[in-house]
C-alpha positions in Angstrom: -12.7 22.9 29.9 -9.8 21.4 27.5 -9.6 18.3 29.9 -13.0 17.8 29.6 -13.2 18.2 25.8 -10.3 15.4 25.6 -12.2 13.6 27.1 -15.1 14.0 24.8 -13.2 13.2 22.1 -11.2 9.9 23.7 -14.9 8.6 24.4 -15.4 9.3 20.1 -12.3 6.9 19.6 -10.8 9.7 18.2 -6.6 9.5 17.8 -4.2 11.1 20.8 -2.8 13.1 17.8 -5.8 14.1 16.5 -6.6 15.4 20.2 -3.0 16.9 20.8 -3.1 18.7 17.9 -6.7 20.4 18.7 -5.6 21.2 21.9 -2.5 22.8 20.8 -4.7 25.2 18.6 -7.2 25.9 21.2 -4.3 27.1 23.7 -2.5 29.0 20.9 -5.8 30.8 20.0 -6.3 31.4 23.7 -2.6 33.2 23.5 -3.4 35.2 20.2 -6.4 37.2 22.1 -5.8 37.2 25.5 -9.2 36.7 26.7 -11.3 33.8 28.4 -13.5 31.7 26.2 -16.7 33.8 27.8 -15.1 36.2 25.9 -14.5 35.3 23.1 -16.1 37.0 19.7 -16.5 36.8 16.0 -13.9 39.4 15.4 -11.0 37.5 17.5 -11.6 34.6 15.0 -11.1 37.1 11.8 -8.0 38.5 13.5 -6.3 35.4 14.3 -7.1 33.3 10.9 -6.3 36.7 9.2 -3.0 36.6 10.5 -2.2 32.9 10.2 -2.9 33.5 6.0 -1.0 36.8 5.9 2.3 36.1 8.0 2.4 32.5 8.3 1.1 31.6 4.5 -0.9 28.7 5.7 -2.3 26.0 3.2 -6.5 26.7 2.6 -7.1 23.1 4.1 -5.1 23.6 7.3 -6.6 26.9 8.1 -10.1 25.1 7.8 -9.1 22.2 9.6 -7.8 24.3 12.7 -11.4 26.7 12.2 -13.2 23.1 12.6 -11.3 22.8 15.8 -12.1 25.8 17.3 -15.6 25.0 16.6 -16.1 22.1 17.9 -14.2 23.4 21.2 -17.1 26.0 21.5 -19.9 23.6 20.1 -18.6 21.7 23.4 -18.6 24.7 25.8 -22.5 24.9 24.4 -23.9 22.3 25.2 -25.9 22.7 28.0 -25.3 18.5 28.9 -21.7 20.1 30.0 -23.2 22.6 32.1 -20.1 25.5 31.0 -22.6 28.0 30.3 -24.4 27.7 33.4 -21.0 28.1 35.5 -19.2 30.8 33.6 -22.6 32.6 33.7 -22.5 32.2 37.9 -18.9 33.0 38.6 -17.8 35.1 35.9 -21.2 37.1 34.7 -20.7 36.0 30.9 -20.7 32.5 29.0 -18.7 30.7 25.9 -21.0 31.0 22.6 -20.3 29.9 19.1 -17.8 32.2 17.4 -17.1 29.9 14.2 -19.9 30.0 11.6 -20.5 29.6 7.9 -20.0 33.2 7.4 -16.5 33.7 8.9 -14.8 30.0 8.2 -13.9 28.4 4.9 -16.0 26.3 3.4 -14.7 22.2 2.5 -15.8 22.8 -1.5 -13.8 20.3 -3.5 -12.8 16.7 -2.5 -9.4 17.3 -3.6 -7.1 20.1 -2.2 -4.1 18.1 -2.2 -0.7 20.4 -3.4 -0.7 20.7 -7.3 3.0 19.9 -7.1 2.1 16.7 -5.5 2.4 14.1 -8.8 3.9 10.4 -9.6 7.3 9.6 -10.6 8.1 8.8 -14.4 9.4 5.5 -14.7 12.8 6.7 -15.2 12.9 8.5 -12.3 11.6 6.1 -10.3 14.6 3.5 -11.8 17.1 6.3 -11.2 15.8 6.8 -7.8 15.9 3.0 -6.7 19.7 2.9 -8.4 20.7 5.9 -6.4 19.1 3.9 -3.2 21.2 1.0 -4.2 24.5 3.0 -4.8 24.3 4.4 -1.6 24.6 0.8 0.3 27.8 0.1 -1.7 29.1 3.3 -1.4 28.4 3.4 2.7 30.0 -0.3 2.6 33.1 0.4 0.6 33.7 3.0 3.5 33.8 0.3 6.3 30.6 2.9 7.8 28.2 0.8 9.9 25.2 2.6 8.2 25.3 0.2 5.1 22.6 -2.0 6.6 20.4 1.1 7.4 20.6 2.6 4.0 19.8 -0.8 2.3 16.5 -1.0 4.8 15.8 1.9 3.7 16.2 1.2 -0.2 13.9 -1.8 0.6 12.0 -0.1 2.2 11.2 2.4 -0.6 10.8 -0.9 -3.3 8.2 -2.3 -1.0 6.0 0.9 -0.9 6.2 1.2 -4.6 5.6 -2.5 -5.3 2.5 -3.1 -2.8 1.2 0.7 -3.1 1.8 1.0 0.2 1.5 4.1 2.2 4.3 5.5 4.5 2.7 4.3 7.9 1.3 0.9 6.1 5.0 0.0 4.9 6.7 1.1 8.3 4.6 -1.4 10.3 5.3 -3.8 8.2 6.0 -7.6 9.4 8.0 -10.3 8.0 5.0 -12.9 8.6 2.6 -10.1 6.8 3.3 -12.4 3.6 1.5 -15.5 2.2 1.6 -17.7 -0.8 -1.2 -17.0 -3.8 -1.8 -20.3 -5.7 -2.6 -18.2 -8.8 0.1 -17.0 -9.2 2.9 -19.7 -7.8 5.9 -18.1 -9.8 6.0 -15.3 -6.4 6.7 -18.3 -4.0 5.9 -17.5 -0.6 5.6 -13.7 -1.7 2.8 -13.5 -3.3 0.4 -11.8 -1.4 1.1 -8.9 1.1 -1.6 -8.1 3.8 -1.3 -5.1 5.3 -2.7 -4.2 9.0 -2.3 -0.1 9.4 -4.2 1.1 6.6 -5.7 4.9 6.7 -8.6 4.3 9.3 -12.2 6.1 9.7 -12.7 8.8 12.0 -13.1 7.0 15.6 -12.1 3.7 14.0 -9.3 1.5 13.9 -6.9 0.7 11.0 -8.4 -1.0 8.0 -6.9 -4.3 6.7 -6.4 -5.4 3.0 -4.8 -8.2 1.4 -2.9 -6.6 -2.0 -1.9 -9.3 -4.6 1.8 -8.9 -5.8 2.4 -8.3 -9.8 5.9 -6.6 -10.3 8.2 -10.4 -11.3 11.4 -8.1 -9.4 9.7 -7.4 -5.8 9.2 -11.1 -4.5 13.0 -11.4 -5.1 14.0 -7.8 -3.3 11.7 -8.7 -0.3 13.4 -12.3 -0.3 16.8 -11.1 -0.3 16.0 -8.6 2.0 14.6 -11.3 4.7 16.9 -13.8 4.0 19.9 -11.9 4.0 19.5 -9.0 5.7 16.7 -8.7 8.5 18.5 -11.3 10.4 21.8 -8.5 10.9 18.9 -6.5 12.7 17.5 -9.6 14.4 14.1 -7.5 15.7 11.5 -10.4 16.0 8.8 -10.1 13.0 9.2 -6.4 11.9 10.1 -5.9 8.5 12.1 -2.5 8.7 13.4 -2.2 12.2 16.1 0.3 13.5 19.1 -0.5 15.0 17.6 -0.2 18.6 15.3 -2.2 18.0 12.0 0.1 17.5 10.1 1.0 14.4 12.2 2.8 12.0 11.8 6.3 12.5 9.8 8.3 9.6 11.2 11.3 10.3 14.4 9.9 9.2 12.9 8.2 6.3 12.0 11.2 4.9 15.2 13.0 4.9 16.4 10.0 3.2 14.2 10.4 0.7 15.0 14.1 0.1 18.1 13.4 0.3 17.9 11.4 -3.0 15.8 13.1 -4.1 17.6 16.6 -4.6 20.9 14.6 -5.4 18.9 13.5 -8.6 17.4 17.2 -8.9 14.5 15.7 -9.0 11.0 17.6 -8.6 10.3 18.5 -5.6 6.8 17.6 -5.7 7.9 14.3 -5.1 7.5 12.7 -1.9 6.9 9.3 0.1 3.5 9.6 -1.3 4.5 9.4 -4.9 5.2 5.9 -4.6 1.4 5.0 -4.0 0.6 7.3 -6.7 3.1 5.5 -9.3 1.8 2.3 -8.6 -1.7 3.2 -9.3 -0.6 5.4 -12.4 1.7 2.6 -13.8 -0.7 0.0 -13.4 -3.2 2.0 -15.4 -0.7 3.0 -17.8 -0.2 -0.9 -18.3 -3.8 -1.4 -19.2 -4.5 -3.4 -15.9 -8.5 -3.4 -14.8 -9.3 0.0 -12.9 -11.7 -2.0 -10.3 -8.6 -4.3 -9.3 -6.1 -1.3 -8.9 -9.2 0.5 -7.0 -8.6 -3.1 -5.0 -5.2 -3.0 -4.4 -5.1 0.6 -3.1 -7.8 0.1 -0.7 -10.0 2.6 -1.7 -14.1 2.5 -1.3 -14.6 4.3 -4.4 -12.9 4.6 -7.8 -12.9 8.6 -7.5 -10.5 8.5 -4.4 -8.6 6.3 -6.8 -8.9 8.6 -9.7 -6.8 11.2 -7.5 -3.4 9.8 -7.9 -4.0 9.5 -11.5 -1.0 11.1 -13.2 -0.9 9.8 -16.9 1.5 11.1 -19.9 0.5 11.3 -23.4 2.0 8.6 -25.0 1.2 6.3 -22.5 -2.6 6.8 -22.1 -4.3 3.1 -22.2 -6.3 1.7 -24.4 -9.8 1.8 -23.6 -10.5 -2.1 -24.0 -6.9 -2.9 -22.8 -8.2 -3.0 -19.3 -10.8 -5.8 -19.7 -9.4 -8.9 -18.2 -5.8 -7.7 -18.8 -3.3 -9.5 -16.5 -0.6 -7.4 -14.6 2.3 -5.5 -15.2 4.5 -7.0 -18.2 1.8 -9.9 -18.6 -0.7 -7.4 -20.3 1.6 -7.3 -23.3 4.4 -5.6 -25.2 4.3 -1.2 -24.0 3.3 0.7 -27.5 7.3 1.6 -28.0 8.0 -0.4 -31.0 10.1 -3.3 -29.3 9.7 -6.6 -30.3 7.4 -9.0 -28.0 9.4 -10.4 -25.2 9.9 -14.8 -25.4 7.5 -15.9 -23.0 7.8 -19.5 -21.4 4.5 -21.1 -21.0 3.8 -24.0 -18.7 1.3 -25.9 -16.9 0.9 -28.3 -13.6 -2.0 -30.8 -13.9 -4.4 -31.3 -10.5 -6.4 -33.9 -11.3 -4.9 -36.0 -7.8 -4.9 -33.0 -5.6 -8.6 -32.3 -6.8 -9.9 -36.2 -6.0 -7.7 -35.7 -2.6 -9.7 -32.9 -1.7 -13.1 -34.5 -2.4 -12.0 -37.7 -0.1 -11.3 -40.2 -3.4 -7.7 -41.6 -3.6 -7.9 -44.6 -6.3 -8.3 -43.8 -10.0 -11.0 -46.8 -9.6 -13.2 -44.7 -7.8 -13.5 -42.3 -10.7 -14.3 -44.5 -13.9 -17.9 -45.1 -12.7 -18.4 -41.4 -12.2 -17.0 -40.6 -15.6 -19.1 -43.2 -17.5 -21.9 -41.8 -15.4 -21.5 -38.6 -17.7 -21.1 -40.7 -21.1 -16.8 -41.0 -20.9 -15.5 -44.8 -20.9 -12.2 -45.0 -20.5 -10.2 -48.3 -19.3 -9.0 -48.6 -15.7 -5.4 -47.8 -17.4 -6.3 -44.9 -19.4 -8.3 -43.6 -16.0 -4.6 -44.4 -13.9 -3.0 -42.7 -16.4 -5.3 -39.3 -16.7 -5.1 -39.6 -12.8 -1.3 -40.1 -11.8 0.1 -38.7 -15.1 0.4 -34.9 -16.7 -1.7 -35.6 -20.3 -0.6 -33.8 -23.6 -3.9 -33.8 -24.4 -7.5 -33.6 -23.1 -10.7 -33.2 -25.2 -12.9 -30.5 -23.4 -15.6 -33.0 -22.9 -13.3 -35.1 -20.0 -12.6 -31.1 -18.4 -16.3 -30.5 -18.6 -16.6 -33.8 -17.2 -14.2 -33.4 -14.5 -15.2 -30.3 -13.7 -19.0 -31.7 -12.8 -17.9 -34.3 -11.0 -15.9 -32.1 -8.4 -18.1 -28.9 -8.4 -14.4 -27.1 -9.6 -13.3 -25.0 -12.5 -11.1 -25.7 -15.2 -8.4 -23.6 -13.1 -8.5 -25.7 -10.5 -7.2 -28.8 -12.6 -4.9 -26.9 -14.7 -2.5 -24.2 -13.4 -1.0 -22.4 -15.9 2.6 -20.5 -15.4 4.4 -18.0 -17.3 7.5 -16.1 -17.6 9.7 -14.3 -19.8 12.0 -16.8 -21.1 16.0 -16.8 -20.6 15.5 -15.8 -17.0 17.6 -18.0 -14.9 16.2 -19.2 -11.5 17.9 -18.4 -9.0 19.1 -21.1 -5.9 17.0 -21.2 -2.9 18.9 -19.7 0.0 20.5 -21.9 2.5 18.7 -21.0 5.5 19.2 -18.2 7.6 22.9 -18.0 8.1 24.5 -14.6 6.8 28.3 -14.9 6.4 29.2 -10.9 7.4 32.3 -11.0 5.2 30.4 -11.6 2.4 29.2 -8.4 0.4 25.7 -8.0 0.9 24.2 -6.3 -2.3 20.9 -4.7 -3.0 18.6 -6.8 -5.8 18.1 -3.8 -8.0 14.2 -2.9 -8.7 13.3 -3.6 -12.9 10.9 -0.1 -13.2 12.3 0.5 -17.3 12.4 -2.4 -19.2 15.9 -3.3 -21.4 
């Protein structure tokens, strides 16, 4: 019976685990009563969910969860396309029926029954979190303990899953080549855009994808640092956070890590891997950034799922036109604390060559005709100039102009950068080659602004 109702369920795509774990409550319901599935009734059920709430305090979700099971290992012994009934009625004198119904099993009655202590970090947790992360890669160093390069990994690890929203199994399969440039946002580099291959799949389907934009100015450096400098110690092929043999790095052992910190800090402990998803979505909000595009980022099909790992404070609520074309994280403006607005360094990159390129024309002659076409004469110098040359100044008309001719936006001749001014840029690595007497430090995470 259980090895033909595994393979019901491999024919429904359905996970191994999912599968194991069904099994494994089948058999230990099998245990609790002592009797055949022919013989199964209503009253075995009560008894053993009765017990499982009483002695073992189980959670209201898993105790449904593990009733669904049960059902749908009798909904199989049923079915008369299986022919059970037919045989256990021949040989045995009885047959399996349905002992799981509305009446006797918990009923699914809210969309969220997720642990109230379940909640987001503050931002000064999270910053005293990442610190403690980083502390412990000195500290294991200063030691002369070989577990320096795990526990930086690991404090990696952690930035990356708050940065990108990531969940635990989306960061852990993580790849070094999972990362692309996005030409709207060029101050990233070749970090700019993260797309992730193990999101949370469907029922019977196989892990969705998304592409999610970066927009904290801090992780592009900590993932840089982290593949530059540190990945090739591990040298593992593409994976982003291997383990020193070589394999996936084990989440079993990134979550003790994470306690571990965790109740150093005495921390709540409602806080888990999870509550880095949940403070990215929260912060973003917080920071007045468009609810559809964080709905986006998180990969979720609709903005209630989204709404779930809402956890705003008082104080911090944002305003309700804040979010209409806002731009991310510290671009959306000074946070309401009374500090003066930040110096911001504003520059621009003028496309006009790349834009003819791309259209096939490659002399500044072949665009004067088109422009006087649309009422602009300018001299074949004043076209070489607009052409090869980054203008002061451009009346809208030429943009408009421009624009027409190419069947572009504005954006696409003018890319405009920003930053917060004094930041120093840093040098571009030299390569791959890691010195190993050289003190490899974390790049700290910027959650609470100076």
């Amino acid at each position: 019976m259980l090895s033909g109702w595994r393979r019901q369920q491999l024919a429904r795509n359905l996970a191994l685990a999912t599968i194991e774990s069904r099994e494994r409550l089948v058999r230990r319901f099998l245990g609790f009563t002592n009797e055949m599935p022919w013989h199964w009734t209503v009253q075995h059920v009560d008894e053993f969910f009765g017990d499982l709430r009483a002695e073992h305090s189980l959670r209201q979700s898993t105790v449904r969860a593990y009733q669904n099971a049960l059902r749908l290992f009798c909904a199989y012994l049923i079915e008369p396309g299986y022919g059970w009934d037919r045989v256990c009625e021949q040989h045995f004198g009885s047959h399996p029926t349905q002992v799981c119904f509305e009446w006797n099993t918990a009923a699914h009655t809210q969309d969220n029954e997720q642990d109230p202590r379940k909640r987001a970090f503050t931002r000064r947790e999270l910053q005293a979190f990442f610190d403690r992360a980083d502390a412990e890669v000195t500290r294991t160093r200063s030691l002369g303990r070989k577990g320096w390069l795990p526990a930086m990994r690991d404090a990696v690890l952690f930035k990356t899953a708050y940065a990108w929203g990531l969940r635990r199994n989306e960061v852990v399969h993580l790849q070094s080549v999972d990362f692309a440039r996005n030409p709207h946002a060029r101050e990233f580099g070749r970090y700019g855009l993260l797309h992730v291959s193990y999101g949370k799949a469907n029922a019977g389907s196989a892990p969705k994808r998304r592409s999610v934009l970066t927009v904290f100015d801090w992780s592009s450096e900590v993932i840089g640092h982290w593949i530059d400098q540190g990945l090739p110690l591990l040298e593992n092929g593409l994976d982003l956070f291997p383990s020193e043999r070589g394999t996936l790095v084990s989440t079993v052992a990134l979550s003790a890590r994470f306690r571990r910190y965790r109740d150093e800090l005495g921390q709540d402990k409602g806080l888990d891997m999870h509550s880095f998803r949940r403070s990215y979505i929260t912060h973003l909000i917080e920071d007045g950034t468009d609810a559809l595009f964080v709905q986006q980022q998180a990969g979720h099909e609709h903005a209630s799922t989204t709404a779930l790992s809402l956890h705003l404070r008082l104080g911090r609520l944002p305003h309700q036109d804040a979010a209409r074309g806002a731009r991310l994280d510290d671009r959306a403006g000074p946070e309401p604390t009374g500090r003066q607005p930040m110096k911001r360094d504003v520059d621009y990159t003028w496309r006009l060559a790349e834009v003819m390129a791309r259209a096939g024309k490659h002399n500044s002659t072949d665009l004067a005709p088109l422009l006087r076409e649309r009422g602009i004469d300018l001299s074949a110098s004043q076209v070489y100039r607009v052409v090869t040359q980054r203008p002061e100044r451009v009346s809208l008309k030429l943009l408009a102009a421009l624009a027409d001719i190419f069947s572009c936006g504005v954006e696409d001749l003018v890319t405009v950068t920003a930053a917060n001014a004094g930041r120093k840029p840093k040098a571009a690595a030299a390569g791959n080659v890691v010195a190993l007497s050289e003190a490899i430090k974390p790049v700290p995470a910027r959650i609470v602004r100076d």
